[in-house]
N, C-alpha and C positions, 0 to 999 in steps of 0.2 A: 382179758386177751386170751383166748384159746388158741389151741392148734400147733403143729409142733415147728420148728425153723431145722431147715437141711441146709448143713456146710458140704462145700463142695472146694475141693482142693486137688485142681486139673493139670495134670503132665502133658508130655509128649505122649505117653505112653500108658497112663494111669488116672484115675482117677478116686481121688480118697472121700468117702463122703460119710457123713455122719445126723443123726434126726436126734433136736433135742427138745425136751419138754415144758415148752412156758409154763405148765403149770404147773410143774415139779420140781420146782427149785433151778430149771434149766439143767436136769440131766441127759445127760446122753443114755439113750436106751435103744441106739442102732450103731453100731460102727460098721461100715465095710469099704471096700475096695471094688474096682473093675478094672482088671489088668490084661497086659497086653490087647490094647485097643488096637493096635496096629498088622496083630497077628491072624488070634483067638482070645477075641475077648470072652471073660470072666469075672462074673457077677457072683460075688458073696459079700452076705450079709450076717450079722452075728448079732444078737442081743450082748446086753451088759454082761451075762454071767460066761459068756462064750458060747453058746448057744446056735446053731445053724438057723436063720430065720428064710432067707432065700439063695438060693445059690439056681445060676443058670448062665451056660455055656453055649457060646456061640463057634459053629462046625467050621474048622480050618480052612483060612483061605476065602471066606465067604467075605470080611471084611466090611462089617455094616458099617451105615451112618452114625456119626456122631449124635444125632438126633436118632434115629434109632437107641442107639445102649440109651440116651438118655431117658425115652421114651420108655425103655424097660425097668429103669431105676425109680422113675416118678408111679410106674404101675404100681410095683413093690412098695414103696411109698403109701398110697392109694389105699393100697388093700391094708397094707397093716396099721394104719393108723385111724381108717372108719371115717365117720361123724365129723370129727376134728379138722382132720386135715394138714394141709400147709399151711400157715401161716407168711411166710419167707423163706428167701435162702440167701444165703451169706455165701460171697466169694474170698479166695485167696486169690490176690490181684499181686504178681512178684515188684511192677513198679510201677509207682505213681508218678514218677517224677518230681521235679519241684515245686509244683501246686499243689497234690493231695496228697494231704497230710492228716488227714483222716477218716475214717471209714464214710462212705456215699451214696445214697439211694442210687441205682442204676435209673438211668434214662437215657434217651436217643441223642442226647446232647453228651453226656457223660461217655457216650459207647462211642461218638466218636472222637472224642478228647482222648480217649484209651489207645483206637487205634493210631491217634497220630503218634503217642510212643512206642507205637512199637520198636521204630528204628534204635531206641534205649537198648531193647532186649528185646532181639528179633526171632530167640530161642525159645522164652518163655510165654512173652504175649498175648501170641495167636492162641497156645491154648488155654489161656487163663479166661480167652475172651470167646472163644466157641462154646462154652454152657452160656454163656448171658446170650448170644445169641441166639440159640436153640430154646432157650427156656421163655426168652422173650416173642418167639414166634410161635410155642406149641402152648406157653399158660400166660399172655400177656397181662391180665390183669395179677399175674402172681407179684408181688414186691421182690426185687433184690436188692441187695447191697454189696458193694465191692471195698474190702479191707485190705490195705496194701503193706505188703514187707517190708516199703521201706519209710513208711509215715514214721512209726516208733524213732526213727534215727533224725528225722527234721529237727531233734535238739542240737547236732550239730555245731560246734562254734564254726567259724568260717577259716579258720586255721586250719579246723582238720578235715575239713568238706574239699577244700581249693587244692586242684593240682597244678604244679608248674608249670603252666602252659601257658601262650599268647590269651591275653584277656579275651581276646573275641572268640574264641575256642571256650575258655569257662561259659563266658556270656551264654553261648547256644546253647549250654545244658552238660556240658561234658565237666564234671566235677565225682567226687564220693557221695553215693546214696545211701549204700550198706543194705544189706539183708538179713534174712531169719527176722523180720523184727516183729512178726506177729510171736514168735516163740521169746524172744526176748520180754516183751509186753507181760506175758505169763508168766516168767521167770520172776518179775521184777515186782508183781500183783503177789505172787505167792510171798519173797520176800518180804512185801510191807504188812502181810498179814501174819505172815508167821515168826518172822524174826527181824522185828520192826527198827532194833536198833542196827543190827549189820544191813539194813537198807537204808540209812540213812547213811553209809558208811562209803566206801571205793571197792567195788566189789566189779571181779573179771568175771562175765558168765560164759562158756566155753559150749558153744552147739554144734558138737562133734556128731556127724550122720557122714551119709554119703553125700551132702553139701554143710561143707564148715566152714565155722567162723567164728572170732572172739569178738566180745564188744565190754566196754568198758562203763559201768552204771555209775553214777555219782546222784548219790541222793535219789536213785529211781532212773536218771536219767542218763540217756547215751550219749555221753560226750566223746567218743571213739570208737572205731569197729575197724576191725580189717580186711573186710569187702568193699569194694570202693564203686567203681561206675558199672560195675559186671559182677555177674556173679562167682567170675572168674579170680577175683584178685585175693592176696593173704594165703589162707592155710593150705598143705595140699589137701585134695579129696578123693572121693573115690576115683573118678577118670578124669576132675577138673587137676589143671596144674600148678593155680595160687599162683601168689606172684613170681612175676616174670620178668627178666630185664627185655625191654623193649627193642633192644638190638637184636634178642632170637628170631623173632619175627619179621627183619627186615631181612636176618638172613636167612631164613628161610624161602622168604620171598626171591631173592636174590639166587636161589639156589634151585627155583622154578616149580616150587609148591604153589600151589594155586590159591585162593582165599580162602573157597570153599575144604581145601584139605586142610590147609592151615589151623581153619576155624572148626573141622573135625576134630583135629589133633588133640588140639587146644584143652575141649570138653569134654570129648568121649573117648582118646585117648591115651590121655596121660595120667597125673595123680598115681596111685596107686598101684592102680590098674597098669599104666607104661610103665613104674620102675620098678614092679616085681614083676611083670609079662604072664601074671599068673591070674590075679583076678583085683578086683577094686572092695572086696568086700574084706572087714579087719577081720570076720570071725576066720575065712578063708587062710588068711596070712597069717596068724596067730596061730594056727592048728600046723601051719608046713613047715618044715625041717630046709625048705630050701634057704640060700641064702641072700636071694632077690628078695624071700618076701619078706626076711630080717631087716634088709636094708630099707623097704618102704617102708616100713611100721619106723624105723628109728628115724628117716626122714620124716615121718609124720610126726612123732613126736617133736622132736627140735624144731621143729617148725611153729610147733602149739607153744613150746616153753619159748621159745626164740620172740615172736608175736605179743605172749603175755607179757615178756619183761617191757618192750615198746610201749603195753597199754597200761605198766605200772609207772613209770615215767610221766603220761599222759593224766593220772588219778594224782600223781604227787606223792604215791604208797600204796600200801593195796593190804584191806581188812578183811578180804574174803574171795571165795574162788567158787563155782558152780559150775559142775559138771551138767549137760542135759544132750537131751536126743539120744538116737540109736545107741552109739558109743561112748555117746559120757554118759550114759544112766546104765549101760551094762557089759562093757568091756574094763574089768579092774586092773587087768595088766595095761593098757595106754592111760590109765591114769593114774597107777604108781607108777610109770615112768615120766608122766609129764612134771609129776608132783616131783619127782626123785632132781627134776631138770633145775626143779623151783626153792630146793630146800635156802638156797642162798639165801632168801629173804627172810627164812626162820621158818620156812613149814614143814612140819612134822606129820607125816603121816601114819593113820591106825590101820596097819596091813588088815586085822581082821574084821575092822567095819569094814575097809573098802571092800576085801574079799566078797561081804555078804553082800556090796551095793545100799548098804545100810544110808542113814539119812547125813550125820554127820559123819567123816572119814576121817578126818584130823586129829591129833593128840590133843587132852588137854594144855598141853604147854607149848601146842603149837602157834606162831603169832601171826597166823593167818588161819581164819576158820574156813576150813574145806565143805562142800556139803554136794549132794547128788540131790535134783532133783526132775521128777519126771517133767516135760513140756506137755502142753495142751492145747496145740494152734487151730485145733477144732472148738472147744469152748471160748477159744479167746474170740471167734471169726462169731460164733452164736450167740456172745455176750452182747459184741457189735451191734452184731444185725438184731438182738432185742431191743436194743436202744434204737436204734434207729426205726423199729418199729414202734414203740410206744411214743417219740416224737410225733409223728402221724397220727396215731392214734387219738393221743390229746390235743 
């Protein structure tokens, strides 16, 4: 099988993609980004060692087609890869719903199976599903496959999936999905390779970014998370505002906010972002002296330790704890604070491994083993989609 497979991991506003090498062991040997699609989009690309491979900017205000930047990504593409080629491309799909439950050749049947959920997630959808259709009208005979965030979570018990609601409201789909689960996937793959007994074990993995959330592994598998039907609910985030009692929202409604503000509010202006009025970013609020953006950081923490203690309940105990993403792989002050939150249970934190970001953070005589580990929901989406190529194949 030659030729290389591109992940593709599409925003509102971004798109993260990455080219990896079926013949090399499946490395990635392109990462880059195209940001502000909406503005002035910007196209760069990096080799592995950080390396500038292509970069090109599109003049303010001009506003190309989504087919267009695509069209410029697949060139890039094109030219750096020669001979070989594409092989595939693997999408991040945010929901599957309660049928896909695991990664899926793209087809015409499948694209419109996607769009009937959108109504699920009417934020994320449309652009998770405008490269498959752009890709499938400008390289049809190219394969894709679409990998979904919230397949990983289908283990589920139905305890913790079912909200209290009139059954016929469950029936039509409105239950816990949970997300991040491609990054969970990886968290839980590295665990069984590297530290095979604490994955066998109750272990909290904590995917702190500018979209968080805990989920609860048992034996590899996720029997709890605290994202539920949106990607809204559980921890705060950068502008998301985690859970919510459902009353705010009638009164606000009530109070002659419109849906559409409501549902601005909700996502892009709260978290963080609304309760220090300063910015949604921890490096931001970590660095200021004000007292807003104290108060967000320590509502974000007690939030994280508030959450975990629910999902050690959920395990029965808990032998282990992982930090990953943005801010659990490199923010050490929210996570000696979350750990400081957590000592109740017996954990002991190594200020100076966490200081480094070092692998394991925990004391020896701590009875919960801490450990940071980077996510990878680019190799996880290109592991997919090589499976799912070589099914074909044979």
């Amino acid at each position: 099988m030659a030729g290389s497979i591109l992940t593709l991991n599409a925003g509102s506003s971004s798109v993260k993609f990455a080219l990896f090498d079926t013949a090399a062991g499946l490395n990635a040997t392109v990462r880059g980004e195209i940001e502000d699609l909406d503005a002035a989009p910007h196209l760069l690309a990096r080799a592995g060692d950080g390396a500038v491979l292509a970069e090109k900017h599109w003049p303010p205000g001009t506003t190309p087609s989504f087919a267009a930047v695509l069209d410029a990504l697949l060139a890039f593409a094109d030219a750096h890869l020669g001979h070989d080629g594409l092989a595939a491309v693997g999408h991040r799909v945010v929901h599957g719903g309660a049928d896909h439950i695991a990664p899926e050749v793209i087809t015409p049947a499948l694209l419109t199976a996607l769009e009937a959920l959108t109504p699920l997630d009417p934020l994320h959808m449309p652009d998770n599903l405008a490269p498959m259709h752009a890709l499938a009208a400008a390289r049809p005979a190219l394969m894709q496959v679409a990998c979904f965030d919230t397949a990983f979570h289908h283990t589920l018990p139905p305890v913790a999936a079912r909200f209290a609601l009139p059954r016929a409201v469950s029936d039509a789909g409105v239950r816990r999905y949970g997300f991040h689960g491609l990054s969970y996937e990886y968290i839980a793959g590295c665990l069984r390779r590297q530290f095979p007994a604490l994955a066998r074990g109750r272990v909290i993995a904590a995917h702190l970014g500018s979209g968080a959330s805990l989920c609860a592994l048992h034996d590899g598998h996720s029997i709890a998370t605290t994202t539920g039907f949106s990607a809204l609910d559980g921890l705060v985030m950068a502008t998301r505002c985690g859970s919510l009692d459902p009353g705010v929202i009638l009164y606000l409604g009530r109070q002659g906010h419109s849906f559409a503000d409501i549902e601005d509010m909700l996502y892009r202006r709260s978290g963080l972002l609304g309760v220090s009025g300063i910015s949604g970013d921890v490096r931001v609020l970590l660095a200021s002296d004000d007292p807003h953006a104290r108060e967000a950081i320590e509502l974000f923490t007690y939030r994280v330790a508030g959450e975990a203690g629910a999902l050690v309940s959920a395990l029965g105990g808990l032998d282990g704890l992982v930090f990953t993403a943005g801010i659990g792989e490199h923010a050490p002050a929210i996570r000696a604070a979350v750990c400081a939150r957590l000592a109740w249970l017996g954990l002991r934190l190594d200020s100076a491994a966490n200081a480094a970001d070092a692998g394991c953070i925990s004391t020896p005589d701590s009875s919960i083993e801490v450990r940071v580990i980077a996510t990878d929901e680019e190799t996880m989406i290109a592991r997919h989609t090589q499976a799912a190529l070589r099914g074909l194949v044979t």
